[in-house]
C-alpha positions in Angstrom: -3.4 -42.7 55.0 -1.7 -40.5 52.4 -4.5 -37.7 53.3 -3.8 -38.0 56.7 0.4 -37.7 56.2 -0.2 -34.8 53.9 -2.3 -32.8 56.3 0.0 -33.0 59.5 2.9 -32.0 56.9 0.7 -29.1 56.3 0.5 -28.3 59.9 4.3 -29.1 60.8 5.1 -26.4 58.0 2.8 -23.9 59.4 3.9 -23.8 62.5 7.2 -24.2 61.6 7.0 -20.4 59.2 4.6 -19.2 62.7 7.7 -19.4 65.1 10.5 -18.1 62.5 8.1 -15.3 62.0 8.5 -14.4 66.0 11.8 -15.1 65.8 12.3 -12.4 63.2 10.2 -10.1 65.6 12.1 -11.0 68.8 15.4 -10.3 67.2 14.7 -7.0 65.8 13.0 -5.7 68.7 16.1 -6.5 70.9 18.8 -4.3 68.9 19.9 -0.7 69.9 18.4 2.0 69.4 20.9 3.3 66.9 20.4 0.9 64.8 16.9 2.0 63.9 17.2 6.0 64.5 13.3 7.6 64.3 14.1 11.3 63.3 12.3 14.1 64.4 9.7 15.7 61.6 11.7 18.5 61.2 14.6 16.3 60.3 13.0 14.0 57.9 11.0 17.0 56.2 14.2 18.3 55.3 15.7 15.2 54.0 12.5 15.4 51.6 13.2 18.5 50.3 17.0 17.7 49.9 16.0 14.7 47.8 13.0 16.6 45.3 16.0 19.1 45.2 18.9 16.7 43.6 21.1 16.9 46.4 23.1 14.5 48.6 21.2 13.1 51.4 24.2 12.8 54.1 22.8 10.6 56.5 21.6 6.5 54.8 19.2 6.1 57.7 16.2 7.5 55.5 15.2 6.7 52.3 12.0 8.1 50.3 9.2 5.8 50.1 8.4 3.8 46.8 5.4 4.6 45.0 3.5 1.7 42.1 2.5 4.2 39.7 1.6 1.0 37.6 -0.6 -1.4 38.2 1.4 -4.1 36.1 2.4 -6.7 38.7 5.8 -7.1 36.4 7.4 -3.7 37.0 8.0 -2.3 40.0 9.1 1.4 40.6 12.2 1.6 42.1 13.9 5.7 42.8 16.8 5.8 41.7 18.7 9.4 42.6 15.6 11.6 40.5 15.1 9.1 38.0 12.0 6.8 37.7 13.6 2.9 36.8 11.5 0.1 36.0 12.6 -3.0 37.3 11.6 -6.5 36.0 11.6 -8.8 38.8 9.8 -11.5 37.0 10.9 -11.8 33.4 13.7 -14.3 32.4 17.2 -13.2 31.2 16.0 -13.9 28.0 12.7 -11.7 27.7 14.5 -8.7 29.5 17.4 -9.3 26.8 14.5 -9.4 24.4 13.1 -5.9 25.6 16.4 -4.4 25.4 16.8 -5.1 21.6 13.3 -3.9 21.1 14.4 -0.4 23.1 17.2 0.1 20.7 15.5 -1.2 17.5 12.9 1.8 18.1 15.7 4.3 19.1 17.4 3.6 15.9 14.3 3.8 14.1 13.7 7.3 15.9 16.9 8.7 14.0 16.5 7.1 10.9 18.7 3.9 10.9 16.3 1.4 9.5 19.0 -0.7 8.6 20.0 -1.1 12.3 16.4 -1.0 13.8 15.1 -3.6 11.5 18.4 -6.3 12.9 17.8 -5.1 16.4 13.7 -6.0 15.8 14.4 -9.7 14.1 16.6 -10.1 17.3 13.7 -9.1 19.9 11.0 -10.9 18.0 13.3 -13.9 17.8 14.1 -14.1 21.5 10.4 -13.0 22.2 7.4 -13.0 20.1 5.2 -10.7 22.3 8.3 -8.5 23.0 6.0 -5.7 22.0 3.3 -6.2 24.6 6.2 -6.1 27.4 7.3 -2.7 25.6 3.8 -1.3 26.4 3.5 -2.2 29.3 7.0 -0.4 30.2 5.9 2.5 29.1 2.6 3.2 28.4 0.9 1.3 31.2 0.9 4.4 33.1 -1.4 6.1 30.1 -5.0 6.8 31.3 -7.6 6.0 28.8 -10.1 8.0 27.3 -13.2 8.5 29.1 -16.0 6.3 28.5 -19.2 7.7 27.5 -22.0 7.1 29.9 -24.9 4.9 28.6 -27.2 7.9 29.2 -25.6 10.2 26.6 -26.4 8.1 23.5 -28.2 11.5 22.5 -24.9 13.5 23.3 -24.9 15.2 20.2 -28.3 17.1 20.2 -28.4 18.0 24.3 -24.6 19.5 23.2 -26.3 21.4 20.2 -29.4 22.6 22.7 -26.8 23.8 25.3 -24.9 25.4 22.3 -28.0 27.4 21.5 -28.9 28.4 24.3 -25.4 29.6 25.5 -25.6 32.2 22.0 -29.3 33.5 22.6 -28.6 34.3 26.2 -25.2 36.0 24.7 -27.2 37.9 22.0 -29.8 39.6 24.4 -27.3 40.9 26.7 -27.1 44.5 27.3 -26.5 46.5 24.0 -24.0 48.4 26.1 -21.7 45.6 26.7 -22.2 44.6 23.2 -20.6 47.7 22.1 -17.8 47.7 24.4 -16.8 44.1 22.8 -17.6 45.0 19.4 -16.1 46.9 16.9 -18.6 49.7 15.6 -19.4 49.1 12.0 -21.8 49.3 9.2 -22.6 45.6 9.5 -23.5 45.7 12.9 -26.4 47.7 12.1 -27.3 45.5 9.7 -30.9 43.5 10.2 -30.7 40.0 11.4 -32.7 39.1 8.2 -29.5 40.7 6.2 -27.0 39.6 7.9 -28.6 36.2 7.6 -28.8 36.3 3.7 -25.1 37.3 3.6 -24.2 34.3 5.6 -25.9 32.4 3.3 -24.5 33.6 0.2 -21.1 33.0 2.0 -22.1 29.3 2.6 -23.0 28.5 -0.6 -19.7 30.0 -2.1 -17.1 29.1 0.1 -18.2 27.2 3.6 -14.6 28.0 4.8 -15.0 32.0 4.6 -18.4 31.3 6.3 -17.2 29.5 9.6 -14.3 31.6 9.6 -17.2 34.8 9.6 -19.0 32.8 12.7 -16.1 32.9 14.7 -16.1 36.9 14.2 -18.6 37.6 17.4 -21.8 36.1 19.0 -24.1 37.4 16.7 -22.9 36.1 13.7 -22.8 33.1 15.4 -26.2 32.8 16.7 -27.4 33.7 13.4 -25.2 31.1 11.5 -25.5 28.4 13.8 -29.5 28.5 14.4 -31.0 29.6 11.0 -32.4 26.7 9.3 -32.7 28.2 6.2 -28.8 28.4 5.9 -28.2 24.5 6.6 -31.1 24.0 4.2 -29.9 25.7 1.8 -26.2 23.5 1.8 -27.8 20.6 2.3 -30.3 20.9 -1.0 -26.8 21.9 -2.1 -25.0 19.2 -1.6 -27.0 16.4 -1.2 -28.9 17.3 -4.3 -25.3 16.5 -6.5 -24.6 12.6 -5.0 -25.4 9.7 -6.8 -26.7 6.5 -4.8 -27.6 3.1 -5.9 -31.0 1.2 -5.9 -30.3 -0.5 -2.6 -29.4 2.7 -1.2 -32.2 4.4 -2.6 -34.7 1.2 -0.6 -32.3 1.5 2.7 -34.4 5.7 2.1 -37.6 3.8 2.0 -37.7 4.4 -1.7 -37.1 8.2 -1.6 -34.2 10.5 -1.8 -35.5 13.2 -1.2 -33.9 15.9 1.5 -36.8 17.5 2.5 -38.6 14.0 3.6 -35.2 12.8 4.8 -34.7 15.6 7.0 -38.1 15.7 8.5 -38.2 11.3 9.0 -34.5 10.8 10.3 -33.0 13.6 11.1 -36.2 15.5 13.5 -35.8 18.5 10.8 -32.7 19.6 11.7 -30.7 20.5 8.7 -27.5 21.5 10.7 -27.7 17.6 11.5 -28.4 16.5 8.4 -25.6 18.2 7.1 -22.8 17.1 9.7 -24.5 14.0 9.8 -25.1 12.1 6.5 -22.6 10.8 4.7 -21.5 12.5 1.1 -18.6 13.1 -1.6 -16.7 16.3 -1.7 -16.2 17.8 -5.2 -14.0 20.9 -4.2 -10.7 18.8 -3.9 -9.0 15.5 -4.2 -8.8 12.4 -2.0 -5.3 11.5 -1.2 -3.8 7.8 0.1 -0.1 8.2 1.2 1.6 4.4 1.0 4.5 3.4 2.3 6.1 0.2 2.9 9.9 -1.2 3.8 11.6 -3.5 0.7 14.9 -5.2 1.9 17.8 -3.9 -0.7 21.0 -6.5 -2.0 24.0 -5.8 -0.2 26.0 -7.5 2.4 23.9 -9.6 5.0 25.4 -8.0 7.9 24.8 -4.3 6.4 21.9 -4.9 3.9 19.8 -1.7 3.1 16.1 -0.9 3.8 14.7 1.0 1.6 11.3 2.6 2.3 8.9 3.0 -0.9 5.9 5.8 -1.2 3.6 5.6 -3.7 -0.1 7.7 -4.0 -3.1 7.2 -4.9 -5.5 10.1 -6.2 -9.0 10.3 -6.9 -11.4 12.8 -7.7 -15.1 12.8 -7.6 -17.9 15.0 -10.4 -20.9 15.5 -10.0 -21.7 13.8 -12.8 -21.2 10.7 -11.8 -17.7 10.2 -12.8 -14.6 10.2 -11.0 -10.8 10.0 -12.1 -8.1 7.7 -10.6 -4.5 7.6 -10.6 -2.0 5.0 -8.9 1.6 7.0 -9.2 4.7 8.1 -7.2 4.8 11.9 -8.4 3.8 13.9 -5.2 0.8 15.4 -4.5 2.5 19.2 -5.4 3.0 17.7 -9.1 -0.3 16.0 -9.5 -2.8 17.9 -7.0 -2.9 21.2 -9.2 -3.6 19.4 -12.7 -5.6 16.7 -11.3 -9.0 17.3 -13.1 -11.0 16.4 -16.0 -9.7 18.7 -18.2 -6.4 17.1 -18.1 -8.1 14.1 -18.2 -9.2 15.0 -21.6 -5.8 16.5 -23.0 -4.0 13.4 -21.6 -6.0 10.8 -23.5 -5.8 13.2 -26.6 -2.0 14.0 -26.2 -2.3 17.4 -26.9 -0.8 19.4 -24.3 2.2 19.5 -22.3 2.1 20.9 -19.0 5.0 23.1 -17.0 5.9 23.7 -13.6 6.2 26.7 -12.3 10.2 26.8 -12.7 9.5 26.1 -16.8 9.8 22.9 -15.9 8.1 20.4 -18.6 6.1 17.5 -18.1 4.8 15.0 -20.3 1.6 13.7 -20.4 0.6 11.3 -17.1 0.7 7.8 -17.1 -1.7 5.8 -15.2 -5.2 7.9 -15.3 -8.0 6.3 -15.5 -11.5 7.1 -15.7 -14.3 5.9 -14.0 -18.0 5.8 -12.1 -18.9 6.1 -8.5 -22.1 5.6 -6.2 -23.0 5.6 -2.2 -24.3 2.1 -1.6 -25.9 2.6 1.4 -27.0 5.1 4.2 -23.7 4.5 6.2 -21.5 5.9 3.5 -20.4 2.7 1.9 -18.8 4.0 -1.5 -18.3 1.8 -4.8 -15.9 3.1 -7.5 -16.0 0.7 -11.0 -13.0 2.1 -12.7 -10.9 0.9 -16.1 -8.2 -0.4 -16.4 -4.2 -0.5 -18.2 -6.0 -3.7 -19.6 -8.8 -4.1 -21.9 -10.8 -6.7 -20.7 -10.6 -6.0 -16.9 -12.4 -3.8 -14.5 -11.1 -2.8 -11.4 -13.3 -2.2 -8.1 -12.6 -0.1 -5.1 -15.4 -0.4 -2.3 -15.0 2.5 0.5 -16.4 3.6 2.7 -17.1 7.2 3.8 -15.4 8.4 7.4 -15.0 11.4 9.1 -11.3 12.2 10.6 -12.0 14.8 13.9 -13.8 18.1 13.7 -13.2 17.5 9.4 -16.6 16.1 8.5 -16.6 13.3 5.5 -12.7 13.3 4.7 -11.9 10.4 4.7 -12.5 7.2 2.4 -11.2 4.1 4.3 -10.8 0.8 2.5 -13.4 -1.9 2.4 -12.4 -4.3 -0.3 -10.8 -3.8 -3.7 -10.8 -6.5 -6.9 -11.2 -7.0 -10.5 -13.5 -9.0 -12.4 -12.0 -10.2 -16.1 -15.3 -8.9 -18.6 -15.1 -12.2 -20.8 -15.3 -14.9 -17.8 -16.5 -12.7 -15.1 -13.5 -14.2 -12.6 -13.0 -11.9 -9.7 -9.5 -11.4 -8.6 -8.9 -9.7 -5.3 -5.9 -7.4 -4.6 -4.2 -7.1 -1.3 -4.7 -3.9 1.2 -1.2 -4.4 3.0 0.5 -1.5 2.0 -2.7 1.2 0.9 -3.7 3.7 3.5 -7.0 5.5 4.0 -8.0 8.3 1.5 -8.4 12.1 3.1 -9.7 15.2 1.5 -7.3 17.9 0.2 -9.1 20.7 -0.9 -7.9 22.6 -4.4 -8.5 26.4 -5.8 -10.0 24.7 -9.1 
């Protein structure tokens, strides 16, 4: 019986909304015709162009239609003279409250005013713990996302190097004429290719900067630089020849690490790959991590200070092997210039004191430590053993080896880092709250 009941209070109810629905319809059809005025399309073309335009629209019998330029069911765009609102319909006094603290916590932390912005953000957080998810989806629902790649350019990479070779050969064998019209007339441009290819090598070798920067000078250095194997080859015996990798790196290379069977077994004998490609240290420059991190100050508790902390880490890789580390809070303009092994060696002797430019003095660096480095596998994971401000502990850093845009093997981003005690082998592990990711910064020396 209690089926039955419900169902004819379903159909009561239906019928019920059914004839309030035509009664809605009835009485609208049977007022005047000035109450629903249908302007001409002159008329209501140029109350469009009033309204893009900022002015007053006189007459209140039009208004512009509303467009959902989000697909968030929880905002709704409503105009508002030019101005695009977003209007919670759904949220509860207390969540919008919660979203208005959040908007001035990050408006005070635009200008500087951690103090304020950190109160404004324990009030948000407090009132709402996913405040932060409604703040994105204020404002950033509207931003498109990157395109994702389709599943048939997994091989994106070489048919973008193919097109880029061809697009430079059918450049170079142009008409000489047009050539010359381009170019500058020079000795160099009479040069053979097999000259001009040698120079670019030399360049390579000695500074790979001045040699992309002497690519980008016309099409047929480019061609030249960009499809000569020998040039690649040459960097990558270069390079590769200098790193130092571990035994179970050296098995992940089926037992050899050697470039020329590398190149030909993974990379399809393309140096140019190789080189972008497999991972590797730089020696050139140091790695820098930039740390920051907010410590609450003493003061009053309604006006307590914020105080925001930066602290660096530097390293530096050899070729031997070795590799120096320091933990400090002297900038990178103070340590960058001096950070090498030869200061390395004066510091632990205590035999010089360095100067600034402005005669300056500056005692001897605290905090330096030496130390050994190896790429544990073909992916670029990196593992540092380095000492330690005490005796009987060894510190270890495990990176791994990342590239940061069109900059190829910059970065060092943090795997793991602990310390194992050398008399009862305990591991202790350190916390990565506060470190950052190392990038490259290159140096003259």
């Amino acid at each position: 019986m209690a089926e039955e009941d419900l169902e004819r209070f379903r159909e009561q109810w239906r019928r019920e909304v059914a004839e309030r629905q035509r009664g809605d319809q009835q009485q609208q059809s049977s007022l005047p015709d000035s109450s629903r005025p249908a302007l001409p399309a002159e008329v209501r073309e140029q109350r469009v162009r009033q309204y893009e335009a900022g002015e007053t629209v006189v007459s209140d019998d039009w208004k512009p239609e509303v467009r959902l330029t989000s697909d968030d069911p929880t905002f709704k765009l409503e105009i508002h003279k030019k101005e695009e609102i977003f209007v919670n319909e759904n949220l509860s006094e207390n969540d919008l409250s919660a979203l208005e603290s959040f908007e001035k916590a990050v408006d005070r932390e635009h200008v500087g005013k951690m103090a304020d912005a950190v109160k404004h953000y324990r009030d948000a957080f407090k009132k709402n713990e996913r405040v932060d998810k409604l703040y994105r989806e204020k404002y950033f629902s509207q931003v498109k996302p990157y395109p994702v790649a389709k599943q048939e350019q997994k091989t994106a990479d070489t048919v973008e190097e193919e097109q880029l070779m061809k697009g430079l050969r059918d450049i170079a064998l142009q008409d000489k004429e047009e050539d010359e019209e381009k170019l500058p007339d020079g000795p160099i441009m009479h040069l053979p290719p097999e000259v001009l290819t040698l120079i670019l090598k030399t360049i390579a070798l000695i500074n790979l900067s001045d040699f992309t920067k002497m690519t980008f000078t016309c099409t047929k250095m480019a061609y030249l630089g960009y499809t000569t194997q020998g040039i690649w080859k040459a960097l990558c015996l270069k390079e590769y020849g200098r790193q130092h990798y571990s035994e179970s790196c050296v098995e992940e290379y089926n037992g050899s690490i050697d470039s020329e069977t590398i190149a030909a077994n993974i990379y399809n004998h393309s140096w140019r790959r190789m080189y972008l490609e497999r991972p590797r240290i730089w020696f050139n420059g140091v790695y820098i991590s930039t740390c920051n991190y907010l410590r609450p100050g003493i003061g009053e508790t309604w006006n307590a200070p914020i105080h925001m902390v930066t602290y660096y880490r530097y390293l530096r890789f050899f070729d031997d092997g070795t590799c120096i580390s320091l933990l400090t809070t002297d900038e990178p303009t103070e340590v960058v210039p001096r950070f090498n092994k030869r200061y390395l060696n004066d510091n632990m002797n205590g035999n010089v004191v360095y100067a600034r430019e402005d005669g300056t003095m500056l005692g001897h660096q605290k905090g330096i430590v030496h130390g050994t480095w190896v790429i544990d596998s073909r992916d670029g994971q990196l593992l540092i053993e380095t000492q330690g401000s005490v005796d009987r502990y060894l510190f270890y850093m495990h990176l791994k080896i990342r590239s940061s845009g069109h900059n190829k093997h910059n970065k060092l981003k943090w795997q793991r880092f602990w310390s194992v005690n050398k008399l009862t082998q305990n591991e202790g592990e350190f916390s990565l709250k506060h470190d950052k990711a190392y990038f490259f910064v290159r140096t003259r020396r």
